[in-house]
C-alpha positions as CSV (number, residue, x, y, z in Angstrom):
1,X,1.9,-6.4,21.9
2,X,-0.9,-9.0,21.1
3,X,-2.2,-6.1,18.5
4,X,0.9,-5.6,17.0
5,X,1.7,-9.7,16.9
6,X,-2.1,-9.6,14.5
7,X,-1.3,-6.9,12.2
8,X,2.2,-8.2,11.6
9,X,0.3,-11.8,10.3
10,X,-1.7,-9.3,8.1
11,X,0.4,-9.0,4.9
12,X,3.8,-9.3,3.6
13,X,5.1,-5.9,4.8
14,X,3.2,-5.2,8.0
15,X,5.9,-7.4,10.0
16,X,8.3,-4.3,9.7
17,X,5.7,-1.3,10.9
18,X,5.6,-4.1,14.3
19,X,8.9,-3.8,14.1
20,X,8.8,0.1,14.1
21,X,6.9,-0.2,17.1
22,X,8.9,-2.4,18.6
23,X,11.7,-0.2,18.2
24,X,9.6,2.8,19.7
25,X,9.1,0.0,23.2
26,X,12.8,-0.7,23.1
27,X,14.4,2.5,23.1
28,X,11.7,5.4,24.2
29,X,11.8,5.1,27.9
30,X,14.1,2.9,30.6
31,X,11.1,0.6,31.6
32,X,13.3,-2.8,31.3
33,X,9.7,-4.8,30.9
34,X,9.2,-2.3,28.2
35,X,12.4,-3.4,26.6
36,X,11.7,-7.1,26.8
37,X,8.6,-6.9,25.1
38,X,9.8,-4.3,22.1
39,X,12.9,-6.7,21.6
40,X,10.6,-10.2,22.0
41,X,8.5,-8.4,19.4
42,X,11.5,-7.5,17.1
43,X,13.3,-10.5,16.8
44,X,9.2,-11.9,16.1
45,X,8.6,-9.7,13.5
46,X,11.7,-10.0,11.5
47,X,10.9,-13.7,11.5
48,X,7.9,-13.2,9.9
49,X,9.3,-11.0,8.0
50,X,11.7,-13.6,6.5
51,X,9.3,-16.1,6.6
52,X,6.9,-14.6,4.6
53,X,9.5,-13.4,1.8
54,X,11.7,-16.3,1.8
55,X,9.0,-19.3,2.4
56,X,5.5,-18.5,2.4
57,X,5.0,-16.2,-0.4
58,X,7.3,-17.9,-3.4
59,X,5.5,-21.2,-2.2
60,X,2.5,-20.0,-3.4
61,X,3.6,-18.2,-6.6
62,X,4.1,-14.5,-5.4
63,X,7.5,-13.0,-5.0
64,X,8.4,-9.5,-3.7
65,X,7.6,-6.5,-6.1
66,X,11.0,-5.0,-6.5
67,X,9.5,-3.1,-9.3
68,X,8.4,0.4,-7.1
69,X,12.0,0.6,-6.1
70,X,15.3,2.2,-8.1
71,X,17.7,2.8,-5.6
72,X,20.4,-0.7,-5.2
73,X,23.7,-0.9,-4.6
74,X,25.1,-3.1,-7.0
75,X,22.1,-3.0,-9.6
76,X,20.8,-5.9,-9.1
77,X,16.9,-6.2,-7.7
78,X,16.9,-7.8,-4.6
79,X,16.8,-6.8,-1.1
80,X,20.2,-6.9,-0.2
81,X,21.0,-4.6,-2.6
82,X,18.5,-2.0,-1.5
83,X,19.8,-2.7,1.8
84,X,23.1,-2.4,1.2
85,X,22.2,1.1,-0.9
86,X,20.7,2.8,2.1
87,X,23.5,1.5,4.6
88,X,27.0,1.9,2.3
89,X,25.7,5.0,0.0
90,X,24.3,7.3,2.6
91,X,24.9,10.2,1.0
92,X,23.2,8.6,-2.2
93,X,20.0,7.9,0.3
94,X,19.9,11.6,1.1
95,X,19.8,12.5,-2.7
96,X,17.2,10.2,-3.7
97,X,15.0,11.6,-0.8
98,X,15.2,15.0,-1.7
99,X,13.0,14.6,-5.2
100,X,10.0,16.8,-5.4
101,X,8.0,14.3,-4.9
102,X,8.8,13.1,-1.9
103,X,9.9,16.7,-0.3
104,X,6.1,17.2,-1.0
105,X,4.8,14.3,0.2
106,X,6.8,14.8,3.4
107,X,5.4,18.6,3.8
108,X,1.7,17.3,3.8
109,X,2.3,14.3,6.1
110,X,3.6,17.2,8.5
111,X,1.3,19.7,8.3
112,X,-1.9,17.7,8.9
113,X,-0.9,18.1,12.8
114,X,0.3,21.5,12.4
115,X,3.8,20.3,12.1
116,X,3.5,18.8,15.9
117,X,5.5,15.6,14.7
118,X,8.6,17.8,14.4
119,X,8.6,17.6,18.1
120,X,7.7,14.1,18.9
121,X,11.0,12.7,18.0
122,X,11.2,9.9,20.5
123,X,8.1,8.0,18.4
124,X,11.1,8.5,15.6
125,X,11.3,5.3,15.7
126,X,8.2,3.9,14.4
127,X,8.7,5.8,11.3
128,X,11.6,3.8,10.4
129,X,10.3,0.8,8.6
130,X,8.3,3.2,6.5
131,X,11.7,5.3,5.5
132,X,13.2,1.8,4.6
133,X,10.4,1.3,2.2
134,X,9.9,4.8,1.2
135,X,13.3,6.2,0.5
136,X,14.3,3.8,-2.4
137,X,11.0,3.9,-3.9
138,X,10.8,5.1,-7.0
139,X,7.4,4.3,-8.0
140,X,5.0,7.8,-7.4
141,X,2.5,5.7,-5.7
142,X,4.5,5.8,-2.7
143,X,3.9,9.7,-2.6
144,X,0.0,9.4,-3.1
145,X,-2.5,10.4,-0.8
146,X,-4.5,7.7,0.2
147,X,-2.8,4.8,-1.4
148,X,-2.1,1.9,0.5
149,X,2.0,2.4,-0.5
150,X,1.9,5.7,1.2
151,X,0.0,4.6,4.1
152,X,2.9,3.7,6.1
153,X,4.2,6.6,7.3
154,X,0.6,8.1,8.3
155,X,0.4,6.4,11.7
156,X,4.5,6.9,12.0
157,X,3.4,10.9,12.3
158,X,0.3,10.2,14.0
159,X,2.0,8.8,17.0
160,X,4.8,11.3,16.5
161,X,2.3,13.8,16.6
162,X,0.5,12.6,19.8
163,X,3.9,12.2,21.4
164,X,4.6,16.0,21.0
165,X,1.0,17.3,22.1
166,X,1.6,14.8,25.4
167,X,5.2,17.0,26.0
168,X,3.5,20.1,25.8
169,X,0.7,19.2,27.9
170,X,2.3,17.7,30.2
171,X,5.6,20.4,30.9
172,X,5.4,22.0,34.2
173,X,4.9,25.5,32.6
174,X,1.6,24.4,31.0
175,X,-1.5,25.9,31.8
176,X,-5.4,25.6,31.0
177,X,-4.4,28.6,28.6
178,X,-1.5,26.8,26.8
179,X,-3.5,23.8,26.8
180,X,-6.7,25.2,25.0
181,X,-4.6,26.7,22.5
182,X,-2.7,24.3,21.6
183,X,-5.8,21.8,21.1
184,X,-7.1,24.6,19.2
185,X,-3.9,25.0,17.0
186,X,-4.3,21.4,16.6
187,X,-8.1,21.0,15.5
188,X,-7.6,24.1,13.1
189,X,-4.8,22.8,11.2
190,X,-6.3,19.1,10.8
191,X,-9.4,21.0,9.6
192,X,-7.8,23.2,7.3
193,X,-5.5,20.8,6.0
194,X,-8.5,18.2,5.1
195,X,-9.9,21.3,3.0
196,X,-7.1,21.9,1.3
197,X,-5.5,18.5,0.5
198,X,-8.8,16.3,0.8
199,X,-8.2,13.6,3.8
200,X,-4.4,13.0,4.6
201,X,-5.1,10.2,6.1
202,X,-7.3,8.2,4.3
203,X,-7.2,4.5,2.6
204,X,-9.6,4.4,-0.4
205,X,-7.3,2.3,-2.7
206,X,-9.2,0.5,-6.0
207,X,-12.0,2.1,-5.5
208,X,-13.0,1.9,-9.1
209,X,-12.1,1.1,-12.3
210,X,-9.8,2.6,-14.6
211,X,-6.9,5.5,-14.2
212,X,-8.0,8.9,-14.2
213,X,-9.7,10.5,-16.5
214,X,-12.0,7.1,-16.7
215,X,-14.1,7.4,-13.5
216,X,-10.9,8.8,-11.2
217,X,-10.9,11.7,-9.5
218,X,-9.2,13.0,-6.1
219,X,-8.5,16.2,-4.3
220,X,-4.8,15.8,-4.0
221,X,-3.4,15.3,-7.2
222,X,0.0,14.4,-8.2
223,X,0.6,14.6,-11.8
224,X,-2.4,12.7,-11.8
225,X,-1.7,9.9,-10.0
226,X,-5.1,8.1,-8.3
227,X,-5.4,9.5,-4.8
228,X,-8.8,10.4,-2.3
229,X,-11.4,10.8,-3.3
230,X,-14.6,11.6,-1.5
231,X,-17.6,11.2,-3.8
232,X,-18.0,8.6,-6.2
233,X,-19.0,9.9,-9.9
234,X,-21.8,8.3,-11.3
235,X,-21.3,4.9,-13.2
236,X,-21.1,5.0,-17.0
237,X,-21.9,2.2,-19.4
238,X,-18.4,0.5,-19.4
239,X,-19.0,0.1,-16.3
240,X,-21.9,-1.3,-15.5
241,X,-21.2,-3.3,-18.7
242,X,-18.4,-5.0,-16.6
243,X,-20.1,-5.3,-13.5
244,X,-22.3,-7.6,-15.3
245,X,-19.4,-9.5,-16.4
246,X,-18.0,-9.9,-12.6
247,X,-21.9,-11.0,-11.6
248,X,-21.9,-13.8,-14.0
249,X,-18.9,-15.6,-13.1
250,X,-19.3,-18.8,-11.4
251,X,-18.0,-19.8,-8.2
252,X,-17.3,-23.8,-8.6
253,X,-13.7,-23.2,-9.6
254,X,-10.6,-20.9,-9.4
255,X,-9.7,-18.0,-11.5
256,X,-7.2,-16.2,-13.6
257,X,-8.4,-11.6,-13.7
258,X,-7.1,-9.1,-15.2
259,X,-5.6,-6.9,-12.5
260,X,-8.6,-4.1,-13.0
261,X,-11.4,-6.8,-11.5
262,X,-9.5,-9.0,-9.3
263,X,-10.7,-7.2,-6.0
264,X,-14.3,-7.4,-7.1
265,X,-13.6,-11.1,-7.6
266,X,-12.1,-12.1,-4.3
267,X,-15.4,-13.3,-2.6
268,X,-14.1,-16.6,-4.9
269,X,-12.2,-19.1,-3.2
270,X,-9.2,-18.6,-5.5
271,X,-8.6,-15.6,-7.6
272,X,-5.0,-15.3,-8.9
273,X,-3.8,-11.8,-11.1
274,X,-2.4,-11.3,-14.6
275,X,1.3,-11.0,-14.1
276,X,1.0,-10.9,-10.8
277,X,0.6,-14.8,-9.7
278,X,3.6,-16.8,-10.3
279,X,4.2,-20.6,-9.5
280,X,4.4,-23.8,-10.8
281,X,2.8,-24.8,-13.0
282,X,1.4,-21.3,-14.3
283,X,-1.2,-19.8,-13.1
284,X,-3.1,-20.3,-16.2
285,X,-2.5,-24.1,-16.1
286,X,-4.4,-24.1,-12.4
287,X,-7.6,-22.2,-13.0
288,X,-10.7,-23.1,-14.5
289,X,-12.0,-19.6,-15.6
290,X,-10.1,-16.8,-16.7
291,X,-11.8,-13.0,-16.2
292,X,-10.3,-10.5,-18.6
293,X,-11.6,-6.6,-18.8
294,X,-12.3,-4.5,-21.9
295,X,-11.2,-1.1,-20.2
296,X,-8.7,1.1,-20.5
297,X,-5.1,-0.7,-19.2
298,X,-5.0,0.4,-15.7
299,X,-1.8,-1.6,-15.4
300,X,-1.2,-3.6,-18.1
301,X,-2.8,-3.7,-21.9
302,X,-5.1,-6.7,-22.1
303,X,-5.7,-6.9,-25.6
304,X,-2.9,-9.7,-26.3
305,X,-4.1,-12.0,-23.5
306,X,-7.8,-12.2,-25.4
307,X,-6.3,-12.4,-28.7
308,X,-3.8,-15.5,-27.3
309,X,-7.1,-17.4,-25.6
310,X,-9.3,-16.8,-28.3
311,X,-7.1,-18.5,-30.6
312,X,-6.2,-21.2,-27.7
313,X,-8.2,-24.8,-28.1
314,X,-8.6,-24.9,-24.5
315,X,-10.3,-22.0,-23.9
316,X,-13.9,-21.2,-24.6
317,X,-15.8,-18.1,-24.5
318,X,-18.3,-18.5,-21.9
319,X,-20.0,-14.9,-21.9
320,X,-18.8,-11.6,-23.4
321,X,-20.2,-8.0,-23.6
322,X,-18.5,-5.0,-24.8
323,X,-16.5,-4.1,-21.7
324,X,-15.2,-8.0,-20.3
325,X,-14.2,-11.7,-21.4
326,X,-15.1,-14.9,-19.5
327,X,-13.3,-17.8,-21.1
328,X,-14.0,-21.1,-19.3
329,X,-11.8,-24.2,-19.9
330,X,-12.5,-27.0,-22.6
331,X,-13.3,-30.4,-21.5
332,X,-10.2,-32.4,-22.0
């Protein structure tokens, strides 16, 4: 419970995967202890949920992305709208989860286990939160191998999985035959499934720069979405060029990034995103150096923003090569 308490305090979303497991507590078994710690942990996590949604991250400029998703019930963005999609439009819920991407996405989270999970439907519940997120989305990212949008629903068939494999080891019938086969049934299709699809279950988000084919490659591609990828290519000049640009900016104030190096600058104390950091007054307005790339848009085009500060009083160029900007601000 403690565990599950920590990664809920981890980021916006993980509240409702505790929640998933809470769920799995409440209703798996008829342990009543069990039951009062899955609902304490519930009503915990939805708290935090709201918290962080409704208080914490709007006072700090963020907001939710409701960007990645395209199924609401009244059209406007918000999340009682996709709420109220899933829960009055069931049969609208069913249709948007039965694109091809998703149908495929589904198939390879199964067969990792050798389609064990199937079976281990009293862990069901845990892979709840992740359908809530999951179904409406409409963004492809959600469907990617290794991307931290798909990641939810990789320990959802884990657990499933494990759930199963304990029922069939543990049934009276079983026997040291059964069981050997059925770890070896196991062990061959995780094996053959990380050969064919690259590794299911693994979290190598922003790895580098630029979308694909700019230093992006992976094993399981969807219409070439970013995805694993188990061997770094080797760097090319844009890149180094911009890694010089990330090593020479200075760490005595906060900063503005394009979305493309804001990872490699969070070691600062404050490093806000493009289009991505809200609040008042603007992000721009509360930094004192603003990190811009030269690369191809991975999200969005940068050229505008440089244009706009170059021609801005305030700003000042404080060191340039071919691939990245640093403007610092003027003295007033």
């Amino acid at each position: 419970c403690a565990f599950a308490l920590l990664a809920a305090l981890s980021r916006e979303e993980a509240p409702l995967y505790a929640a998933g497991l809470a769920l799995f507590w409440m209703f798996s078994g008829e342990d009543k202890r069990r039951f009062r710690l899955g609902l304490g942990l519930l009503v915990t996590s939805l708290a935090l949920e709201a918290f962080f949604v409704g208080f914490l991250m709007p006072h700090f400029g963020g907001q939710p992305r409701q960007d990645h998703f395209n199924l609401y019930f009244d059209g406007n963005r918000n999340l009682a709208s996709l709420l109220g999609a899933l829960v009055l439009d069931p049969l609208g819920a069913v249709f948007a989860s039965t694109t091809e991407v998703k149908l495929d996405y589904a198939a390879i989270s199964l067969v990792w286990m050798g389609g064990l999970a199937l079976f281990g439907w009293r862990a069901a519940w845990i892979a709840l939160p992740a359908l809530l997120l999951q179904i409406p989305a409409g963004d492809v990212g959600f469907f990617t191998l290794g991307m931290n949008y798909s990641a939810p629903v990789v320990p959802a068939m884990l657990l499933m999985g494990l759930a199963a494999l304990r029922r069939f080891w543990t049934k009276p019938a079983a026997t040291f035959a059964s069981r050997a086969g059925l770890v070896a049934y196991v062990l061959t299709t995780a094996l053959l499934s990380n050969y064919l699809y690259g590794n299911i279950a693994s979290k190598t988000y922003k790895f580098e720069y630029g979308q694909s084919p700019y230093r992006r490659q992976n094993q399981r591609n969807w219409h070439d979405a970013v995805a694993y990828i188990d061997a770094l290519p080797p760097f090319g000049e844009a890149e180094k060029a911009l890694w010089q640009v990330v090593r020479k900016v200075p760490y005595d104030g906060p900063l503005l990034t394009s979305w493309t190096v804001n990872p490699q600058l969070s070691d600062h104390d404050v490093a806000l995103a493009y289009g991505f950091s809200g609040g008042h007054p603007a992000a721009e307005e509360r930094v004192r150096y603003i990190v811009i790339d030269k690369l191809p848009a991975m999200m969005t085009a940068t050229e505008g923003d440089l244009r706009r500060l170059r021609a801005d009083p305030r700003w000042a160029v404080r060191y340039e090569n071919a691939s990245g900007v640093i403007f610092e601000r003027r003295a007033p």
